[in-house]
C-alpha positions as CSV (number, residue, x, y, z in Angstrom):
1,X,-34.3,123.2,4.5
2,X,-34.1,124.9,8.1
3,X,-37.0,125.5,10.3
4,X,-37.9,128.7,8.9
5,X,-38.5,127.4,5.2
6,X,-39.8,125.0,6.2
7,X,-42.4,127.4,8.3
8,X,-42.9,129.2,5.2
9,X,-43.7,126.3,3.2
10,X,-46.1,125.6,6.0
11,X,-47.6,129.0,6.2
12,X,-48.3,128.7,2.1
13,X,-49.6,125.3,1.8
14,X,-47.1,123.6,0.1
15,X,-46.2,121.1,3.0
16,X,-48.9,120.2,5.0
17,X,-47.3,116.8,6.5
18,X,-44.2,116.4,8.9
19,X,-42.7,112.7,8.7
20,X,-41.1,113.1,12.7
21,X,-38.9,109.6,12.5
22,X,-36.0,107.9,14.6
23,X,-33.8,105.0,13.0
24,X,-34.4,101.8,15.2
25,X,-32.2,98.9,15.5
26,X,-32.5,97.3,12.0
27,X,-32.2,101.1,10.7
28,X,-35.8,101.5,9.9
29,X,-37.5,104.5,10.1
30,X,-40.0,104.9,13.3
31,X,-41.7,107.7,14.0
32,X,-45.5,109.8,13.2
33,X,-46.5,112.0,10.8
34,X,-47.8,115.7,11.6
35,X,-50.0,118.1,10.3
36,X,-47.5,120.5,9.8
37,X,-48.8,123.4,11.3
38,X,-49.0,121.3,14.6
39,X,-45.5,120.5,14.2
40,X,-44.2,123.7,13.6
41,X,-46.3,125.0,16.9
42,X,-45.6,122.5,19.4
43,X,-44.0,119.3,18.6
44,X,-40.8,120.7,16.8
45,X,-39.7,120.6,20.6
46,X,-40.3,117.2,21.5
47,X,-42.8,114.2,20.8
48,X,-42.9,110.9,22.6
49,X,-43.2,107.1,21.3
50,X,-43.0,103.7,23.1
51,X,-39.7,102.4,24.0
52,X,-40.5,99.0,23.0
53,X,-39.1,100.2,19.3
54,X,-36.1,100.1,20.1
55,X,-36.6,96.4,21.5
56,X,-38.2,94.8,18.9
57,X,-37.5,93.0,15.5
58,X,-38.3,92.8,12.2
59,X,-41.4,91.5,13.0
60,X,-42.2,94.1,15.3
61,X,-42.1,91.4,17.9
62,X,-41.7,92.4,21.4
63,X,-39.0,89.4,23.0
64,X,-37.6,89.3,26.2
65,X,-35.0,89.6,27.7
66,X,-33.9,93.1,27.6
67,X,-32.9,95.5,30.4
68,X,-34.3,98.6,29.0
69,X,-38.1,97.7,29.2
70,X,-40.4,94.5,29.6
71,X,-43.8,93.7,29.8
72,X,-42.8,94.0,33.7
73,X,-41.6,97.9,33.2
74,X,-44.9,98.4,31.7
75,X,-43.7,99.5,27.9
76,X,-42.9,103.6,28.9
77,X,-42.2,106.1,26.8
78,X,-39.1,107.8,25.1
79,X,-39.0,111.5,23.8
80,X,-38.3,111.8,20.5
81,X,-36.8,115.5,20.1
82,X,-36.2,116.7,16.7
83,X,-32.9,117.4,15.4
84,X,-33.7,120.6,13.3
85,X,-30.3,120.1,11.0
86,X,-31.8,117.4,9.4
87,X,-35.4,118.7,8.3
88,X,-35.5,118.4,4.9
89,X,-38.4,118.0,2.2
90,X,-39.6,114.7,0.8
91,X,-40.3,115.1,-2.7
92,X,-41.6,111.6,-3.5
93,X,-44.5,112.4,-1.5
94,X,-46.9,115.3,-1.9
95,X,-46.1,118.2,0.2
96,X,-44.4,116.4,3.0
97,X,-41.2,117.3,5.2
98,X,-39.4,114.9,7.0
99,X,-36.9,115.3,10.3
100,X,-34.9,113.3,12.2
101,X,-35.3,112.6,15.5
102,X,-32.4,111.4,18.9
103,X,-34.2,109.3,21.1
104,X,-34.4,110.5,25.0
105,X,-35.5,108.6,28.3
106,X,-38.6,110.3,29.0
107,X,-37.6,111.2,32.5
108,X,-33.7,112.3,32.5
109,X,-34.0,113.8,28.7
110,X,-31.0,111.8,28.5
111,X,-29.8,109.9,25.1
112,X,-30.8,106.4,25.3
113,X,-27.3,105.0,25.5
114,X,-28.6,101.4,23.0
115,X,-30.7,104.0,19.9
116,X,-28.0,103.9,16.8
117,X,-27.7,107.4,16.6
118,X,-26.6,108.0,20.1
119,X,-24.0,105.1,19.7
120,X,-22.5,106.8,16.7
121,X,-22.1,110.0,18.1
122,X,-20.5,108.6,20.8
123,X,-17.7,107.5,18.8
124,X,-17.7,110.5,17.1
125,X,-17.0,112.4,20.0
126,X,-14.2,110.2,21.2
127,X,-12.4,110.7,17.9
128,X,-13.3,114.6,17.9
129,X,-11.5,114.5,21.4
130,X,-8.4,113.1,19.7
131,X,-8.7,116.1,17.1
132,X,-10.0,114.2,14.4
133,X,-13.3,113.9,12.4
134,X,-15.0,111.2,10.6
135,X,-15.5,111.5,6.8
136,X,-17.5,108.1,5.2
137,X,-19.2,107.0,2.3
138,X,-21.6,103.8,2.2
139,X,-22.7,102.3,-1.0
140,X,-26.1,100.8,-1.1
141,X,-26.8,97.5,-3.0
142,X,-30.3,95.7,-3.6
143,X,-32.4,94.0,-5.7
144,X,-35.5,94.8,-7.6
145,X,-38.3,92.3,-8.4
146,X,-41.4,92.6,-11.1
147,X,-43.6,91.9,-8.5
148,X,-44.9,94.3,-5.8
149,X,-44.7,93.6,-2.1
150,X,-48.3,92.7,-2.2
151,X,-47.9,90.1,-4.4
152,X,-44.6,88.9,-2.9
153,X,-45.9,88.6,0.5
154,X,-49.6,86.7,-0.7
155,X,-47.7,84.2,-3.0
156,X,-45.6,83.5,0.3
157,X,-42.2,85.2,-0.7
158,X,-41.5,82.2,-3.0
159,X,-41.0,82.3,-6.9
160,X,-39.8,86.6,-7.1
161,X,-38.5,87.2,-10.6
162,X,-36.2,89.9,-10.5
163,X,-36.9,93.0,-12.6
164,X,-33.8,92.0,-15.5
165,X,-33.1,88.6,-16.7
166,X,-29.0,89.5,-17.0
167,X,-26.0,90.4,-15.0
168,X,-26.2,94.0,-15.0
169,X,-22.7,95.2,-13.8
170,X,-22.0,99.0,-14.8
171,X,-24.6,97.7,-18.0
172,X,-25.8,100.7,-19.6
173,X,-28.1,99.2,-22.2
174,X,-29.6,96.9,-18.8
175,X,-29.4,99.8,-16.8
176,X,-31.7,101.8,-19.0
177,X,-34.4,99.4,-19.2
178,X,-34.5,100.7,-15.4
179,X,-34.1,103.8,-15.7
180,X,-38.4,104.4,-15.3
181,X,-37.4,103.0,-11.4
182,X,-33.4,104.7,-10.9
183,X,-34.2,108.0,-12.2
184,X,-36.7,109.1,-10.0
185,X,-34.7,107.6,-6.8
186,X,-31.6,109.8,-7.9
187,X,-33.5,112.8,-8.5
188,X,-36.0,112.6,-5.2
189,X,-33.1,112.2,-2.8
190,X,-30.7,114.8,-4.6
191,X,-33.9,117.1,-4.3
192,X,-34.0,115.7,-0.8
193,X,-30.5,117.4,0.1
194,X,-28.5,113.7,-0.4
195,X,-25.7,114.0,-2.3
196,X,-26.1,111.6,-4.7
197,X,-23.3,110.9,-7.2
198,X,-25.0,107.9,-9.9
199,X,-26.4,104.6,-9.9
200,X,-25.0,101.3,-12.0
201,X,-25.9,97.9,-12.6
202,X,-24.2,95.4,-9.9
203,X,-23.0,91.7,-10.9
204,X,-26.8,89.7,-10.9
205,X,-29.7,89.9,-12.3
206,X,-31.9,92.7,-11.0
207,X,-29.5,94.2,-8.4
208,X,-28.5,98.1,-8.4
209,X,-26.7,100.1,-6.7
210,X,-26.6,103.7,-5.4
211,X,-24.1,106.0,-4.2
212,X,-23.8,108.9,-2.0
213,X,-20.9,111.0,-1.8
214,X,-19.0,110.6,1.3
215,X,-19.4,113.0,4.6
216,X,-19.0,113.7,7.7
217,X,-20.0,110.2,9.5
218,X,-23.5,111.3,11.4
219,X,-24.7,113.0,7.8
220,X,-23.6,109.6,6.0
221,X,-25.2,107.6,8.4
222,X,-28.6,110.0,7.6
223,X,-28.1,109.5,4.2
224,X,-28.1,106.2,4.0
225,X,-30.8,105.4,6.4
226,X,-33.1,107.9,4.3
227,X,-32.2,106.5,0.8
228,X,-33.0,103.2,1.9
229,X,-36.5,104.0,3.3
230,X,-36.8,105.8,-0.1
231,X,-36.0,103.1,-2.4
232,X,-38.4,100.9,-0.7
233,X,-41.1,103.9,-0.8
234,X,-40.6,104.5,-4.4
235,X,-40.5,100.9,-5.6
236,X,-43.7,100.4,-3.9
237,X,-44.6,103.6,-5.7
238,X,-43.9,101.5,-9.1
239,X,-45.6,98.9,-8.8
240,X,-42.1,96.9,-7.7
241,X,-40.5,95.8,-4.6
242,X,-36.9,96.5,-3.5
243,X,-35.3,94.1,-1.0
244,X,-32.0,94.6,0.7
245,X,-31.5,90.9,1.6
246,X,-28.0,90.0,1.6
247,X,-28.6,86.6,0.0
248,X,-32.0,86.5,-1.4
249,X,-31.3,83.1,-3.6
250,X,-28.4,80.6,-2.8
251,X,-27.4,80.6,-6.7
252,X,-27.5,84.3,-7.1
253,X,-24.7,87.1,-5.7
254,X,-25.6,88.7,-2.5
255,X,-26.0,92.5,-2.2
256,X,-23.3,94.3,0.3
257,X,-23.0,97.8,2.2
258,X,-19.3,98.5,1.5
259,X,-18.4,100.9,4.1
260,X,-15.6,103.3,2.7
261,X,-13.6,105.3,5.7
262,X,-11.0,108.3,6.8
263,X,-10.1,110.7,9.3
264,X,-9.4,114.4,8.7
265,X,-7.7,117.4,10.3
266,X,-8.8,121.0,10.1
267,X,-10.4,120.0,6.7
268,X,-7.6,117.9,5.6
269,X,-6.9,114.2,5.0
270,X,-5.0,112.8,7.8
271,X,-4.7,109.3,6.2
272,X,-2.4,110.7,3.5
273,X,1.2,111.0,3.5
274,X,2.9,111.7,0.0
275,X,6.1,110.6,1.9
276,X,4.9,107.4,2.8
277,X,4.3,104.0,1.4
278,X,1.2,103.8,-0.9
279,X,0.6,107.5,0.5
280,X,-0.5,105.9,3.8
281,X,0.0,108.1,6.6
282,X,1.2,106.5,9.8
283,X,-2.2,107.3,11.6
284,X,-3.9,105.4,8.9
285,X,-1.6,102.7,9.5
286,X,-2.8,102.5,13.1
287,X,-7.0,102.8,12.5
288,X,-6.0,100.5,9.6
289,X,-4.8,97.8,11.9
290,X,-7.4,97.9,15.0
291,X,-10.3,97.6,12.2
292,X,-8.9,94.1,11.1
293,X,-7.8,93.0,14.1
294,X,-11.0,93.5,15.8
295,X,-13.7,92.7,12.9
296,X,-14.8,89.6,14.5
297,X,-15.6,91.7,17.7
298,X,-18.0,93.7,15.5
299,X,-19.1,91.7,12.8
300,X,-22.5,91.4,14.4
301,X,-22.6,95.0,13.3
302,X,-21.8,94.3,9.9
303,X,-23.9,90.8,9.6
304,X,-27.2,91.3,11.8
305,X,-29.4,88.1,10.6
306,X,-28.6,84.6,9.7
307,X,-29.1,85.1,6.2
308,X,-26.1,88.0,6.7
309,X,-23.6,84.7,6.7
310,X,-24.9,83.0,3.6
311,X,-23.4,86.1,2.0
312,X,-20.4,84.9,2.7
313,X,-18.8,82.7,-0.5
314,X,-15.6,82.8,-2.4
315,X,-15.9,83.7,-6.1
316,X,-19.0,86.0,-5.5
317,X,-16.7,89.1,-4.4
318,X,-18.2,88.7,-1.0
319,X,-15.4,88.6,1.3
320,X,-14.4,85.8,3.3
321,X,-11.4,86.7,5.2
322,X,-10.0,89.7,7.5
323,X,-7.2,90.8,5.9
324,X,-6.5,93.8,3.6
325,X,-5.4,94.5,0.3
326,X,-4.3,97.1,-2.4
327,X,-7.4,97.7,-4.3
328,X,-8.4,93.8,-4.3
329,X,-11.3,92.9,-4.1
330,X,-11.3,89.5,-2.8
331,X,-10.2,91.2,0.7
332,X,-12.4,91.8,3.7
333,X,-10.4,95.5,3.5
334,X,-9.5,97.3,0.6
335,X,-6.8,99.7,0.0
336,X,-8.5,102.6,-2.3
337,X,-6.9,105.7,-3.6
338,X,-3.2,104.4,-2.9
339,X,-0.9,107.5,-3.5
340,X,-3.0,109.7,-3.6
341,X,-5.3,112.5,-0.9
342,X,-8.3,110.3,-1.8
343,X,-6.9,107.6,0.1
344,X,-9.3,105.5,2.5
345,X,-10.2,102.0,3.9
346,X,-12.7,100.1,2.5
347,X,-14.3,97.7,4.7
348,X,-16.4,94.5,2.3
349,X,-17.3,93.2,5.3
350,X,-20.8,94.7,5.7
351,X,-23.9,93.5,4.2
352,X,-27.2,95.5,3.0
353,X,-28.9,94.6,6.2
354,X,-26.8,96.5,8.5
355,X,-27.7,99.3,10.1
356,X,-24.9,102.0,9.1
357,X,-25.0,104.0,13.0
358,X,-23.9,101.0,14.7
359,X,-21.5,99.6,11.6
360,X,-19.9,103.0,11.8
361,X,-19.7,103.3,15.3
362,X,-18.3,100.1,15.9
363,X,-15.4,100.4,12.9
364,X,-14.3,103.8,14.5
365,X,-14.2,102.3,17.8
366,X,-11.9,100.2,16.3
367,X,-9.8,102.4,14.8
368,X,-9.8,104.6,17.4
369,X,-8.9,101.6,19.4
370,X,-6.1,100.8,17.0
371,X,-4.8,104.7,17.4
372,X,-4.3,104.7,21.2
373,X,-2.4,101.4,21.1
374,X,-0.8,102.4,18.2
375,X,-1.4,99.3,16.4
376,X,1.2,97.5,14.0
377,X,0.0,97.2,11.0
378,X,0.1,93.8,8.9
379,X,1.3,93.5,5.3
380,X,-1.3,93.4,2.4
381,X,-2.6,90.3,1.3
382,X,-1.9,89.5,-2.1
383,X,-3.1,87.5,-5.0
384,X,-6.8,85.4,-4.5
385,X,-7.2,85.9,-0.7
386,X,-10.0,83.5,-1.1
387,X,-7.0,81.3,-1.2
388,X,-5.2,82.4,1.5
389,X,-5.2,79.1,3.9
390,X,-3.2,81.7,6.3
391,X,-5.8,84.6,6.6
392,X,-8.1,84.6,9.2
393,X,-11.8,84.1,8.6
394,X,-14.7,86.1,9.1
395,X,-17.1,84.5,11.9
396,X,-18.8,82.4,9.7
397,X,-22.5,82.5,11.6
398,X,-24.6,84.4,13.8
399,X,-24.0,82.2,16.5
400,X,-20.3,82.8,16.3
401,X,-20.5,86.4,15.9
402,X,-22.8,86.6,18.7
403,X,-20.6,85.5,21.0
404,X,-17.5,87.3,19.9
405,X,-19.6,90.6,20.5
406,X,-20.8,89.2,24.0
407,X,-17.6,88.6,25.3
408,X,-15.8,91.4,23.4
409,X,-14.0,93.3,25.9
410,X,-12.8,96.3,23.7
411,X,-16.4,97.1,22.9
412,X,-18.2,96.8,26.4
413,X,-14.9,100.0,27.2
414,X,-16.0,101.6,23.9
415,X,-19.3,101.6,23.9
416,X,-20.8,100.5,27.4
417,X,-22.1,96.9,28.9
418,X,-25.9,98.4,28.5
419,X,-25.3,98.4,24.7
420,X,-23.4,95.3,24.1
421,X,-26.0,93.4,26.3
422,X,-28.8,95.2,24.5
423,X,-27.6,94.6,21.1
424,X,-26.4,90.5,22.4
425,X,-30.1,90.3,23.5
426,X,-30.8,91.4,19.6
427,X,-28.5,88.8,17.9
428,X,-29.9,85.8,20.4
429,X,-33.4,86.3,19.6
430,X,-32.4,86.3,15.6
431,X,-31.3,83.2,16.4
432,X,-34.2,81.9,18.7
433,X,-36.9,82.8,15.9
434,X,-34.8,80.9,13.5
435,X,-34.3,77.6,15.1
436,X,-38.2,78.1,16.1
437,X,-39.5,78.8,12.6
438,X,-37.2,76.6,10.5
439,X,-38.6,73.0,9.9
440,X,-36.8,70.0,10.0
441,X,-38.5,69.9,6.1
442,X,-36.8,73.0,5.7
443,X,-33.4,72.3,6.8
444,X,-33.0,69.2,4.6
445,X,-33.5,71.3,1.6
446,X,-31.2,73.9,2.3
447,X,-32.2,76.0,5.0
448,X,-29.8,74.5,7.6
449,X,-29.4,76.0,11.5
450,X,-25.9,77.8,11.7
């Protein structure tokens, strides 16, 4: 929908609500909803909102500690100033449009260098600068539960039952026992202008997943951000909750973002060679290798929360190491589409949680990173890397990946000091609230500081 349909629509009745949003630093959606003919009036141009959103947590807590704004700056404003590109209808609500919004300072007009979308196109420029363009795909894995969020949250989030009793992995006859929840989540975000491709089962009881067919990186980034929000809506809708936890239960699977990657030329594939090993061009070679070699640098990017780590198990196809593989899936980076012009990277690393403008962002910093030094590449792992006493492992808690992004050097010259000290602030008050809230009780019975 551009700006005029979306005028008409206005002009007829049919919407009479404008969701204005941003993505914040835990890629939820912020933002205000407008009578539409207001919208399409005045504040199509620009509205404002506190800059404390994009300094907050899950909570909405407001900790400090950050540069950007304080209790001591007073809490100021941001302009949020639509992006028209993205308006686009929201058919799971009655007569409602929704837009997203980049996030300005209020007295430059100015990006906010630390809001995820500016960070991504960042990197996107960089590569575009090097002749190249992003193309990405993220799948999105959660878990449904019989009860609603209500019921969750006043029986203390303890004893959910999730909606299936069975592993549900690509199970049709599971599946479809679902399908009163799945259906309408395809078909709203396919009528939203996502281009969804299906939805399966995944490997637990109660966990789906959906996928959206891979894009240009800023559009994937938007899709993602927007199906999530929707799931959640439309669950809530049903009567159900939807949680993107990465580790909801320490005896069931966790639920993972798998972050599938490659670069194109003039509309082309520039990771494939049909000359070359595995069809691996010898640019891909080059991305390939700075993405492992600096994973623990971004991991915090990938693994936002403590519970982010707890994902991290052998047997579970959760990935434990950094290494990469020919379609394997016990490797932190798969191989996909050897041989062939639908070949890409695969990066397991990533959990539900993560907020897909700064997981992007940082993995094509990498790889662009891995371009300009023109990065060997290692040989593929093979066998049960789970095994593999030689691989390198993935930082194994917050703490650990908190300090490999502090003192990452390759990421303050990619993406700025501001950014990296905004987004360390982030990761230490994770921590902070968790050694705070945790009991002593607590951690004797399983829920032990790391």
């Amino acid at each position: 929908m551009n700006f005029d349909d979306l005028k008409a629509r206005v002009s007829d009745g049919s919407i009479d609500t404008v969701l204005a949003c941003f993505v914040d630093m835990q890629g939820r959606l912020m933002g205000k909803r407008f009578h539409a003919v207001n919208f399409v009036e005045t504040s199509y141009a620009e509205t404002h909102c506190c800059n404390y959103l994009l300094a907050t947590d899950l909570e909405m807590a407001t900790p400090d500690g950050y540069a950007s704004t304080s209790w001591e700056s007073g809490y100021g404003d941001y302009v949020m100033q639509p992006d028209l590109a993205t308006i686009r209808p929201v058919p799971w609500l009655e007569g409602t449009a929704m837009v997203l919004c980049d996030v300005l300072d209020h007295h430059t007009h100015e990006p906010v260098p630390h809001s995820p979308r500016a960070i991504l196109k960042k990197q996107i420029a960089r590569l575009e600068a090097l002749g190249f363009d992003a193309m990405m795909a993220t799948e999105l894995e959660f878990f449904l539960f019989e009860q609603s969020y209500d019921e969750i949250r006043k029986n203390g989030f303890r004893d959910l039952t999730p909606i299936s009793g069975y592993n549900e992995d690509y199970h049709i006859f599971q599946t479809t026992k679902e399908e009163g929840m799945m259906r309408p989540i395809r078909n709203h975000l396919f009528n939203a202008g996502l281009p969804i491709e299906n939805s399966k089962g995944e490997a637990e009881t109660g966990q789906e997943e959906l996928n959206i067919r891979y894009s240009a990186a800023l559009d994937c980034a938007d899709y993602h951000s927007i199906a999530k929000h929707a799931i959640k809506e439309i669950s809530w809708q049903h009567g159900r909750a939807a949680s993107f936890l990465p580790k909801w239960h320490h005896s069931k699977v966790g639920s993972s973002s798998h972050v599938h990657q490659s670069l194109w030329v003039d509309g082309k594939p520039a990771f494939f060679d049909p000359d070359a090993k595995l069809g691996m061009s010898e640019l891909m070679s080059h991305y390939m290798a700075g993405l492992i070699a600096y994973s623990p640098d971004y991991t915090f990017f990938l693994a936002p929360y403590v519970n982010s780590y707890k994902r991290f198990s052998k047997g579970t196809f959760a990935p434990t190491k950094t290494v990469w593989s020919v379609d394997n899936r016990t490797a932190g980076f798969r191989l996909c589409g050897e041989g062939t012009k639908g070949v890409r990277v695969e990066c397991r690393i990533g959990g539900s949680d993560l907020n897909p403008y700064l997981a992007q962002a940082a993995m094509l910093a990498a790889g662009i990173k891995g371009i300009e030094d023109k990065m060997a590449l290692p040989a593929p792992t093979t066998g049960d890397v789970y095994e593999d006493a030689k691989a390198a492992d993935i930082p194994q808690t917050l703490r650990a990946a908190t300090e490999t992004l502090r003192n990452s050097k390759f990421l303050r010259e990619a993406m700025g000091d501001d950014v990296i000290d905004h987004y360390t602030r982030c990761a230490e008050w994770e921590q902070e609230e968790f050694d705070r809230v945790v009991t002593d009780w607590e951690i004797a019975r399983g829920f032990e500081r790391a």
